[in-house]
C-alpha positions, 0 to 999 in steps of 0.5 A: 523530534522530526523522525518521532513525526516520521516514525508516528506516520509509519506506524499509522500506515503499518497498521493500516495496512496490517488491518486491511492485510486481513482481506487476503484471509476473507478472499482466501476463505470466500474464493476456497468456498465459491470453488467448493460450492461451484465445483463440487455440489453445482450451486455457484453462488451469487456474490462471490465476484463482488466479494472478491474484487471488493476484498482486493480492491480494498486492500490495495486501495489501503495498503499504498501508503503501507508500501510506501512507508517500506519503500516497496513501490517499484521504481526504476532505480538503475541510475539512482541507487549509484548517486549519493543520498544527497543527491537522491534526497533532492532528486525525490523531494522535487518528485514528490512535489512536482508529480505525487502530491499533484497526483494524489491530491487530485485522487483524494478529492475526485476520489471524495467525489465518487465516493460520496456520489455513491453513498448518496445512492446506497449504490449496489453492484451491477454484476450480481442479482443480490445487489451486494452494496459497493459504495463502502469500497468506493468510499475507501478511495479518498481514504486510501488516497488521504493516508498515502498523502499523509505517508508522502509528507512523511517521504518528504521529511526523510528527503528533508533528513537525508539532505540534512543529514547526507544519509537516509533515515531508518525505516520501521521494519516488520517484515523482510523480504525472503530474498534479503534473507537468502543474501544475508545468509550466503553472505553469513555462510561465506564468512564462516567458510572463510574462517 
């Protein structure tokens, strides 16, 4: 019951994240035209910056609880990796509690804030004469901020499961890191030499 919670909140945040993953394509294709247009015929256009930093703003503003649902945020592990899970798993729920619940909260609703200040405005940006609108991206803020608090109850709960259980739950997986593979390969490679 608990990991089907868990598991509900991955798949959330995964498709979330796979939604807003479409912004690399659109800043891709804007920022190929922009250097076309600048380039080659001399005729830059004018919402190109703004395009572009609401583009990456945008998914990195939506993609943090994706990231953290695969375990992807960096960390400084060189002391954890070599605990036991138990110990890892009460290490992370103090952590959660004590510096990112706090932290994202406060995001969430200084976020809500900012965000909503700025519809209120119908804000536009500053940076171009055609006053491309902004408040949607910074709308986004307590959003993106709501789903990474959401993922981070469902970080607690595998906390929760690994002190329970002296082992970390499984993760959803739909990518996997090139370098896992090349390990993983070598290592298959090195078998059959073996053999």
């Amino acid at each position: 019951m608990l990991n089907r919670f868990i598991y509900g909140i991955d798949y959330l945040s995964r498709t979330v994240g796979h939604a807003f993953a479409w912004c690399v394509v659109i800043l891709t294709l804007g920022t190929s035209y922009e250097v076309f247009v600048r380039y080659a015929l001399n005729d830059p256009t004018s919402w190109a910056f703004d395009m572009s930093y609401m583009m990456y703003g945008g998914l990195f503003l939506m993609a943090g609880a994706y990231t953290l649902s695969r375990n992807g945020h960096v960390r400084g592990d060189f002391i954890y990796r070599m605990w036991r899970p138990r110990v890892q798993g009460y290490l992370e729920l103090v952590l959660y509690f004590l510096f990112f619940f706090p932290g994202v909260l406060a995001l969430v609703v200084a976020g809500w804030h900012y965000g909503y200040d700025a519809y209120k405005i119908r804000e536009v940006s500053v940076n171009s004469p055609v006053g491309v609108p902004v408040w949607q991206l910074k709308m986004l803020i307590p959003f993106g901020a709501g789903m990474l608090a959401l993922q981070g109850v469902a970080e607690v709960l595998r906390c929760v499961l690994c002190i329970r259980d002296g082992r970390w739950p499984q993760r959803l997986h739909d990518v996997e890191e090139l370098e896992d593979a090349l390990i993983q390969a070598h290592a298959q490679q090195a078998k059959g030499e073996q053999k």
